[in-house]
Biopython code that builds the backbone (N, CA, C, O; Angstrom):
import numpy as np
from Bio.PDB.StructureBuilder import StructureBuilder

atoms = [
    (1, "UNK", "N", (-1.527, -3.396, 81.752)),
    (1, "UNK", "CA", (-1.473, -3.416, 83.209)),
    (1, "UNK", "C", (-1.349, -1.979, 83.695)),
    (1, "UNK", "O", (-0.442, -1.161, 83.548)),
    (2, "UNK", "N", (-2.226, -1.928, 84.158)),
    (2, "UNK", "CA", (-2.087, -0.236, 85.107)),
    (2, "UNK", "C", (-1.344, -0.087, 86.533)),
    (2, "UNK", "O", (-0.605, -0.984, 86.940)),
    (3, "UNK", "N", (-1.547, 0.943, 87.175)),
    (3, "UNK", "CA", (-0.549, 1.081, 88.185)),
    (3, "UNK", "C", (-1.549, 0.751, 89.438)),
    (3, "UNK", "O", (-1.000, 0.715, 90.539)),
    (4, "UNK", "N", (-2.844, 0.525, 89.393)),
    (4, "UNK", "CA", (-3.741, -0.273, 89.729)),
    (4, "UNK", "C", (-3.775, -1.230, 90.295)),
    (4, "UNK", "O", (-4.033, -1.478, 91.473)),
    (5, "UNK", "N", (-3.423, -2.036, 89.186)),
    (5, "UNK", "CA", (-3.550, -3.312, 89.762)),
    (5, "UNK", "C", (-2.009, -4.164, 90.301)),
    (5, "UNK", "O", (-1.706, -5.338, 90.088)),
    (6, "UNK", "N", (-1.343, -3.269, 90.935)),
    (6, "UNK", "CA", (-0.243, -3.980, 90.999)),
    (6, "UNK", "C", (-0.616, -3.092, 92.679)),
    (6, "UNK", "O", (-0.789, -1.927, 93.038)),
    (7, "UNK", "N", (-0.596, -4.519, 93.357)),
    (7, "UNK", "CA", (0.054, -4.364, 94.965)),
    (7, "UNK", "C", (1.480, -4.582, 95.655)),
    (7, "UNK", "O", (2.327, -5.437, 95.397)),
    (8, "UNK", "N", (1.501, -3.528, 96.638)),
    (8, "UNK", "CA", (2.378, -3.694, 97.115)),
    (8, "UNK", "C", (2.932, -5.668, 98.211)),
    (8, "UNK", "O", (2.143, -6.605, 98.333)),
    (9, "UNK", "N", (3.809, -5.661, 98.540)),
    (9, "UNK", "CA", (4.034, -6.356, 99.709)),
    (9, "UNK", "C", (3.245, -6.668, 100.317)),
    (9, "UNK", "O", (2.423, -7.579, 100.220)),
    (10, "UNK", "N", (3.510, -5.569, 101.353)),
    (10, "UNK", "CA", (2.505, -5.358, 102.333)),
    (10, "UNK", "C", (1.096, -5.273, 102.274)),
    (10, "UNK", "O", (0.457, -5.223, 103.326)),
    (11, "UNK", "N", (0.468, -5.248, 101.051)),
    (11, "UNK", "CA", (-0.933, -5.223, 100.901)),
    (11, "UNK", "C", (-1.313, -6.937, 100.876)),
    (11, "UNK", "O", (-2.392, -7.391, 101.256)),
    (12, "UNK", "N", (-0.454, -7.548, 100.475)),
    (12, "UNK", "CA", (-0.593, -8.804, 99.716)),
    (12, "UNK", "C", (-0.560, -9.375, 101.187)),
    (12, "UNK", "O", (-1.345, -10.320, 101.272)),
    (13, "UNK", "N", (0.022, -9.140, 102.244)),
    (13, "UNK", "CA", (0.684, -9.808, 103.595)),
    (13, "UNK", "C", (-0.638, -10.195, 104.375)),
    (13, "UNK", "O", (-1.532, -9.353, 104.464)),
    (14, "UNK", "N", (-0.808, -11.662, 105.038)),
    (14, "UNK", "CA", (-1.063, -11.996, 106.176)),
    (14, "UNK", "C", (-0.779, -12.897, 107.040)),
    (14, "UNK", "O", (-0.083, -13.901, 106.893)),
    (15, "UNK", "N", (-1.726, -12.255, 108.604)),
    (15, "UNK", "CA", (-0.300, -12.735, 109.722)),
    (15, "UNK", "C", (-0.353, -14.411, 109.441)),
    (15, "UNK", "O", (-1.329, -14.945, 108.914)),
    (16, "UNK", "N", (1.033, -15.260, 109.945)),
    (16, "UNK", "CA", (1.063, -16.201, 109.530)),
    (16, "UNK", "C", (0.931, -17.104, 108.157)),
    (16, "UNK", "O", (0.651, -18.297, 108.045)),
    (17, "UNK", "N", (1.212, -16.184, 107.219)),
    (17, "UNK", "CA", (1.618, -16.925, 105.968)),
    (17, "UNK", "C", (3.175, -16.953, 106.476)),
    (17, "UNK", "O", (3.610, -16.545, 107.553)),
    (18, "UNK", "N", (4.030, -17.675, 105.173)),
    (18, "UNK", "CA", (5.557, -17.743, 105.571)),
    (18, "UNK", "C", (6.047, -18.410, 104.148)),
    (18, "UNK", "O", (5.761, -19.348, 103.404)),
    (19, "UNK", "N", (6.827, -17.487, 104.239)),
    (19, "UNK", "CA", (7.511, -17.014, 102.779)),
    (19, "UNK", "C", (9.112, -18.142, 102.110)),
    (19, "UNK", "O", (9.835, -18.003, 101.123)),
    (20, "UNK", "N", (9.088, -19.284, 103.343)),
    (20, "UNK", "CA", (10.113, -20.160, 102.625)),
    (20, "UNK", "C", (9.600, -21.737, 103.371)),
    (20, "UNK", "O", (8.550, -21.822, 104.008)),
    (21, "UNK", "N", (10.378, -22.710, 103.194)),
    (21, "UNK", "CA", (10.387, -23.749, 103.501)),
    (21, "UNK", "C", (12.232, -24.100, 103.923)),
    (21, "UNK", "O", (13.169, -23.941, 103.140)),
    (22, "UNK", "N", (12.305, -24.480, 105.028)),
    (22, "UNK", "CA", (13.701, -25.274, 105.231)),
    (22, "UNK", "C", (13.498, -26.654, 105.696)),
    (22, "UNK", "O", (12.578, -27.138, 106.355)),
    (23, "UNK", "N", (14.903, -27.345, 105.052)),
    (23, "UNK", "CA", (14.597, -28.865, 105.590)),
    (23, "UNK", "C", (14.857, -28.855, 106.741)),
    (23, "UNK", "O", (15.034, -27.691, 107.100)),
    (24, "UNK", "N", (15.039, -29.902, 107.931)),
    (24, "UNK", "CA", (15.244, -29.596, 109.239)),
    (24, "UNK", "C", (16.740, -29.553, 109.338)),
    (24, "UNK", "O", (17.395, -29.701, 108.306)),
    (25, "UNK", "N", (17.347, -29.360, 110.506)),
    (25, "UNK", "CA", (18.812, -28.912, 110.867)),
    (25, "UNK", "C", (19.240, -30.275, 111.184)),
    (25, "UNK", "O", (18.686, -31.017, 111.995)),
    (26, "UNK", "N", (20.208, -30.525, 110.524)),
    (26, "UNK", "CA", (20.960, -31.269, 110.981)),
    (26, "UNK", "C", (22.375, -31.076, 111.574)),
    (26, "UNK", "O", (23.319, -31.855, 111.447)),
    (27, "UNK", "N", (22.353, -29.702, 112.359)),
    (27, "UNK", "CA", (23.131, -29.322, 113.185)),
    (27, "UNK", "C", (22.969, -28.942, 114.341)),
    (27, "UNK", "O", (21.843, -28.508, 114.096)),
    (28, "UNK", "N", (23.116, -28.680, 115.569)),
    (28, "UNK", "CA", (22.926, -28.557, 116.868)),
    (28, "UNK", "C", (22.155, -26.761, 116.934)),
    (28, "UNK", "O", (22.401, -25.842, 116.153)),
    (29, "UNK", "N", (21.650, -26.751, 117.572)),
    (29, "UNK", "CA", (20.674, -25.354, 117.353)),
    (29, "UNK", "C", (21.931, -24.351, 118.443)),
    (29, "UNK", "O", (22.674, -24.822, 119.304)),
    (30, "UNK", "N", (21.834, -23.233, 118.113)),
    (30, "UNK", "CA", (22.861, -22.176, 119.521)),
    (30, "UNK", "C", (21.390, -21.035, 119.232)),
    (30, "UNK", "O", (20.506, -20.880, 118.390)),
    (31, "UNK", "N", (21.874, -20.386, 120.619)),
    (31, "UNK", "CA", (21.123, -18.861, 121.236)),
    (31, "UNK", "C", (22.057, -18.295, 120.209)),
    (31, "UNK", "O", (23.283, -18.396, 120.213)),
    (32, "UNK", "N", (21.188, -17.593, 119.195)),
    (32, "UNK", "CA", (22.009, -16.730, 118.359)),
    (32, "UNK", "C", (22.040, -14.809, 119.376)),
    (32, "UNK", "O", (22.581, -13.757, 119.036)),
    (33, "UNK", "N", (21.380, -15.081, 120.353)),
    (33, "UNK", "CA", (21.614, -13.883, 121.455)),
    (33, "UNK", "C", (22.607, -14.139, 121.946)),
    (33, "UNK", "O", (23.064, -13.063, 122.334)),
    (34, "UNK", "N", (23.627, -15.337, 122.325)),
    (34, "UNK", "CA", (24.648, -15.689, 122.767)),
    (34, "UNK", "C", (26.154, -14.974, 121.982)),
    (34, "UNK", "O", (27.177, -14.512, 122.485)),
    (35, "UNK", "N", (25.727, -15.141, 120.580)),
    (35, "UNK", "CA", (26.883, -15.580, 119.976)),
    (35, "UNK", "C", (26.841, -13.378, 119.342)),
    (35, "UNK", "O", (27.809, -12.906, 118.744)),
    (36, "UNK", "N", (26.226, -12.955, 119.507)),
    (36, "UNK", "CA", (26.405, -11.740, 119.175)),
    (36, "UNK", "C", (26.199, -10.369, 119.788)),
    (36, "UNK", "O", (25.087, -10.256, 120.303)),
    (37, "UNK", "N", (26.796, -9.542, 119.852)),
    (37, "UNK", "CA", (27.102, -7.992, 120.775)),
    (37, "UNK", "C", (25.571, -8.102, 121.195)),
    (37, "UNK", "O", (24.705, -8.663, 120.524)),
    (38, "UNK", "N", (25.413, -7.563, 122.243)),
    (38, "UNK", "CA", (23.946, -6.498, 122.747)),
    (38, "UNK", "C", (23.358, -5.735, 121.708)),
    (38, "UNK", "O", (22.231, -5.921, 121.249)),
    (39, "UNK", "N", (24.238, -4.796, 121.327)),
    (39, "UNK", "CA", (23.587, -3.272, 120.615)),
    (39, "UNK", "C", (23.152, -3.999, 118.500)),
    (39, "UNK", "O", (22.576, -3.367, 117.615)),
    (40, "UNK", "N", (23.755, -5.490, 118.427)),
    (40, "UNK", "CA", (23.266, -5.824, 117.407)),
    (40, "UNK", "C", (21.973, -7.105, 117.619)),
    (40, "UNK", "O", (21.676, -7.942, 116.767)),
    (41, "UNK", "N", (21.472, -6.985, 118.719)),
    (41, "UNK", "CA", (20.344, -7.636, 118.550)),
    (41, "UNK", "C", (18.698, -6.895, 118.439)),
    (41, "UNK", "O", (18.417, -5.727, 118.708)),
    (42, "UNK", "N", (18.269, -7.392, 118.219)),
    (42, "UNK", "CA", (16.742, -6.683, 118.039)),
    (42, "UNK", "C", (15.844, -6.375, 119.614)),
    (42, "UNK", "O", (16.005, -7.179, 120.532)),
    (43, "UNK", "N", (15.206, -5.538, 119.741)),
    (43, "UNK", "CA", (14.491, -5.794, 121.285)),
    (43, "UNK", "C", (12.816, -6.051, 120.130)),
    (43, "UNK", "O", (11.995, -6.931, 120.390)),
    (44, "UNK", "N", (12.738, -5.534, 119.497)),
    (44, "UNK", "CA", (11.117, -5.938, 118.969)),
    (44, "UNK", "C", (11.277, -6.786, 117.447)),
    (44, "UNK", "O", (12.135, -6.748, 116.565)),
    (45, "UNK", "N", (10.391, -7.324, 117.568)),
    (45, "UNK", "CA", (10.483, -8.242, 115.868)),
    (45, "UNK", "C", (10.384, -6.993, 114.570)),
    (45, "UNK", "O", (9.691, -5.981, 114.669)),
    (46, "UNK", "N", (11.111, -7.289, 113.558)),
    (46, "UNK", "CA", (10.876, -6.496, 112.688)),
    (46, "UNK", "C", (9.541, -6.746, 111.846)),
    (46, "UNK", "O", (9.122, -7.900, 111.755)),
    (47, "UNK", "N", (8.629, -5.326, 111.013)),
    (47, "UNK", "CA", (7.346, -5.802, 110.343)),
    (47, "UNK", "C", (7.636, -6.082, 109.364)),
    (47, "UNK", "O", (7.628, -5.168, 108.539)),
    (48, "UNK", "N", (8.011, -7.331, 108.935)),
    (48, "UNK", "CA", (8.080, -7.731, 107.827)),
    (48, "UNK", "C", (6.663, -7.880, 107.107)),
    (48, "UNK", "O", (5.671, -7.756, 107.826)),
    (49, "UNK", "N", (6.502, -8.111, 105.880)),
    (49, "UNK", "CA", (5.745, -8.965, 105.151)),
    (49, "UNK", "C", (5.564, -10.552, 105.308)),
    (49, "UNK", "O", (6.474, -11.351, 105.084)),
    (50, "UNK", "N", (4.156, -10.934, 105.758)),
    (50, "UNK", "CA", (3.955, -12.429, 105.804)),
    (50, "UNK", "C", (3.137, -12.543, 104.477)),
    (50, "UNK", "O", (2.070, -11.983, 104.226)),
    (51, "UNK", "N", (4.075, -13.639, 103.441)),
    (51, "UNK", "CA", (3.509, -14.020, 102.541)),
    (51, "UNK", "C", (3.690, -15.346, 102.073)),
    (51, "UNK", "O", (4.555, -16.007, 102.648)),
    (52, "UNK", "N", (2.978, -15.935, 101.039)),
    (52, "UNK", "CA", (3.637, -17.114, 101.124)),
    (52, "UNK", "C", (4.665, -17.635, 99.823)),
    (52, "UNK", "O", (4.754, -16.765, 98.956)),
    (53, "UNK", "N", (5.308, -18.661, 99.584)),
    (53, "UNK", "CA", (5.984, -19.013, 98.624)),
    (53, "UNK", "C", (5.387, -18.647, 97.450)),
    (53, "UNK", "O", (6.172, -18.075, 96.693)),
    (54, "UNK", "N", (4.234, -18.779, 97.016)),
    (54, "UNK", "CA", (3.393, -18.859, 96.350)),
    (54, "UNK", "C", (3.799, -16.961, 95.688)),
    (54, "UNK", "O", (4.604, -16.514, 94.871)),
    (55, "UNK", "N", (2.875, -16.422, 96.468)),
    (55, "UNK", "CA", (2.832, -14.993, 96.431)),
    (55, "UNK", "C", (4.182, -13.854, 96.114)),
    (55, "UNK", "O", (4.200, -12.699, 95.687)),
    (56, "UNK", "N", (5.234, -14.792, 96.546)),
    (56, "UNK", "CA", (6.484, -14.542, 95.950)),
    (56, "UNK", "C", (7.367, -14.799, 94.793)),
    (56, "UNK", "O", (8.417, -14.192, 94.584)),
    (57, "UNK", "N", (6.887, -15.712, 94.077)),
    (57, "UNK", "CA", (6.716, -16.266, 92.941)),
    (57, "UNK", "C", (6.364, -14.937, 92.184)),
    (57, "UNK", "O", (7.035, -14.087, 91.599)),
    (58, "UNK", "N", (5.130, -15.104, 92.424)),
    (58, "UNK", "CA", (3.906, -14.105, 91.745)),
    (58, "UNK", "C", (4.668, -13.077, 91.409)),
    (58, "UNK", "O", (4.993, -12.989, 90.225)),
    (59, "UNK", "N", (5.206, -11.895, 92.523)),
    (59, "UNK", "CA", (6.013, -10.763, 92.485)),
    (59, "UNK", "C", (6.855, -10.668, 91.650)),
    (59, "UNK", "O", (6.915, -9.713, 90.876)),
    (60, "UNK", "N", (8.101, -12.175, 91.654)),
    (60, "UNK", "CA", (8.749, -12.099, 90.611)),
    (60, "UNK", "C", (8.435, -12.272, 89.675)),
    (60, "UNK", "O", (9.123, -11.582, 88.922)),
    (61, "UNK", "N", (7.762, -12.810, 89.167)),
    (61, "UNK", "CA", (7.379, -13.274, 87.694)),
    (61, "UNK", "C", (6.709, -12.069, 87.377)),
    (61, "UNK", "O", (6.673, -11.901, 86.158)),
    (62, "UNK", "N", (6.101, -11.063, 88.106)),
    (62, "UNK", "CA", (5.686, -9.831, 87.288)),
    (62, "UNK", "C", (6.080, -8.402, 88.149)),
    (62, "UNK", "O", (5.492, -7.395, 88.544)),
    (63, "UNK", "N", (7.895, -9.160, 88.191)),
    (63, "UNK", "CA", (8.611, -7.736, 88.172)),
    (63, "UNK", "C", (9.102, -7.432, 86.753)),
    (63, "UNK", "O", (9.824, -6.447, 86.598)),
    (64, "UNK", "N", (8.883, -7.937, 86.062)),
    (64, "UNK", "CA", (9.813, -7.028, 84.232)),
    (64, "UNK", "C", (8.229, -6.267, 84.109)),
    (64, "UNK", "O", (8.193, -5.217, 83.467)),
    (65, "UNK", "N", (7.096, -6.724, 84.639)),
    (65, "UNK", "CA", (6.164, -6.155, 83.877)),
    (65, "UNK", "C", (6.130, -4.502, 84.717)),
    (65, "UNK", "O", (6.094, -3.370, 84.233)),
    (66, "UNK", "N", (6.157, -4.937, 86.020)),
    (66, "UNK", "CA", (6.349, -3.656, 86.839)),
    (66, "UNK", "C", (7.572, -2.468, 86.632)),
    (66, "UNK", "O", (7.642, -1.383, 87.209)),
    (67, "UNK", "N", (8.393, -2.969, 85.739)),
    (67, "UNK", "CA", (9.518, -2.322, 85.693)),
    (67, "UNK", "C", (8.881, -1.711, 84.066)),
    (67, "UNK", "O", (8.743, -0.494, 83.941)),
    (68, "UNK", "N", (8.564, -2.545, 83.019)),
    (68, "UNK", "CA", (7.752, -2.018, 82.170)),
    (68, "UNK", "C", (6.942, -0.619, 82.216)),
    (68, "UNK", "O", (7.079, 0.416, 81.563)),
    (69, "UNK", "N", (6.055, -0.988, 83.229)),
    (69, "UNK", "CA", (5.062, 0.155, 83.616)),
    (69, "UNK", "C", (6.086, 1.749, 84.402)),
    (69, "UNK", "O", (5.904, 2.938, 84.142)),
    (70, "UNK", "N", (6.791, 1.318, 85.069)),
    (70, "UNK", "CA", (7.611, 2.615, 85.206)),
    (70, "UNK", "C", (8.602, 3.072, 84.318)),
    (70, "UNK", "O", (8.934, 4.249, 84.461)),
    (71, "UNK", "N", (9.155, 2.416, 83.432)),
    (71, "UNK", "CA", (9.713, 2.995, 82.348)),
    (71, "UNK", "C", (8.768, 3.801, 81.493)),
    (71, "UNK", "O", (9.154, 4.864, 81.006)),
    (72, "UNK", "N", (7.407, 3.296, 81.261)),
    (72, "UNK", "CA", (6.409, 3.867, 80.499)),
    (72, "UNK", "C", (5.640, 5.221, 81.007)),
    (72, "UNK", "O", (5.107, 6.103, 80.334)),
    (73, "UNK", "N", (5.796, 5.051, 82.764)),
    (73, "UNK", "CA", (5.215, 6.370, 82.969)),
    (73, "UNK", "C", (6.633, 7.263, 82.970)),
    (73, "UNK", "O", (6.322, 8.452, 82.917)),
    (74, "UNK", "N", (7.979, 7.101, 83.009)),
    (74, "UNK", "CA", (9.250, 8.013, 83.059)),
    (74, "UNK", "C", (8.800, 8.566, 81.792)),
    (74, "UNK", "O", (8.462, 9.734, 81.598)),
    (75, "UNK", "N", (8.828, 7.561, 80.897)),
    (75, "UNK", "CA", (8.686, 8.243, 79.244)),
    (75, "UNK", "C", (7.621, 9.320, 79.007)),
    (75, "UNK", "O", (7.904, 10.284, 78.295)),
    (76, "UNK", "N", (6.239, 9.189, 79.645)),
    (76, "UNK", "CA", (5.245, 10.004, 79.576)),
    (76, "UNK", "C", (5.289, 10.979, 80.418)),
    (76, "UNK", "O", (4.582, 11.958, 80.179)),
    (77, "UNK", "N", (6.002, 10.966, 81.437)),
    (77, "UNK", "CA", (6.192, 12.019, 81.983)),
    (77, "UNK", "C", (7.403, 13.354, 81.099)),
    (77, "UNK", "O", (7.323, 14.578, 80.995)),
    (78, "UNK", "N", (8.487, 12.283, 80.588)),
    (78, "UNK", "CA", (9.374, 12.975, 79.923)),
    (78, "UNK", "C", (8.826, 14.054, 78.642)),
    (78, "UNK", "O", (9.282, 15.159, 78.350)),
    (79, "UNK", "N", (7.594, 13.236, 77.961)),
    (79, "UNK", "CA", (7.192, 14.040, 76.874)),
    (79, "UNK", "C", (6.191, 15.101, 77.141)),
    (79, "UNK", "O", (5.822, 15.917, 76.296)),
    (80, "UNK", "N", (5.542, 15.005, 79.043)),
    (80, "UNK", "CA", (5.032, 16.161, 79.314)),
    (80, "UNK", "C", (5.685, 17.321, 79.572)),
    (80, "UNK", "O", (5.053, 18.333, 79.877)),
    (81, "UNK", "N", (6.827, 17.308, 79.492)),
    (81, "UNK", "CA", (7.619, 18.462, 80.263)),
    (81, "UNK", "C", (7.843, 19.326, 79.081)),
    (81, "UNK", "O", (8.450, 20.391, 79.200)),
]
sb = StructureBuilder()
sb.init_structure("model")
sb.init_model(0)
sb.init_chain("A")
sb.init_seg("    ")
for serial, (resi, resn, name, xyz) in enumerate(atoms, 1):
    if name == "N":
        sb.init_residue(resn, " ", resi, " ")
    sb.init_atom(name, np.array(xyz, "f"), 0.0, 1.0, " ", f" {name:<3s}", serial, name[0])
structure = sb.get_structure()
């Protein structure tokens, strides 16, 4: 695996995928703008990554390999010096 073929997040992201599933609430919904200070709410949405369950999976299951590949370039870098 090269450094290639591994995408980021954000490359992988589009609008309207969605990255979990919840069952419905079986509790009464509140204005979470209600229940917390001014200066800790958001005025714009944050850019997250839209991806889906699926695609997150993916990531994990080939993070040891990604962690692989940077141990391997630390090492090759180490024996260039």
């Amino acid at each position: 695996m090269s450094n290639h073929d591994l995408k980021l997040i954000f490359e992988m992201s589009t609008p309207g995928r969605i990255g979990y599933s919840l069952p419905e609430m079986d509790v009464p919904e509140i204005d979470i703008i209600e229940c917390l200070p001014e200066g800790y709410v958001r005025e714009n949405e944050p850019e997250l990554p839209e991806v889906s369950e699926l695609d997150i999976c993916v990531i994990l299951l080939n993070f040891p390999l990604i962690i692989m590949v940077l141990i391997q370039d630390f090492i090759l870098l180490d024996l260039v010096r």
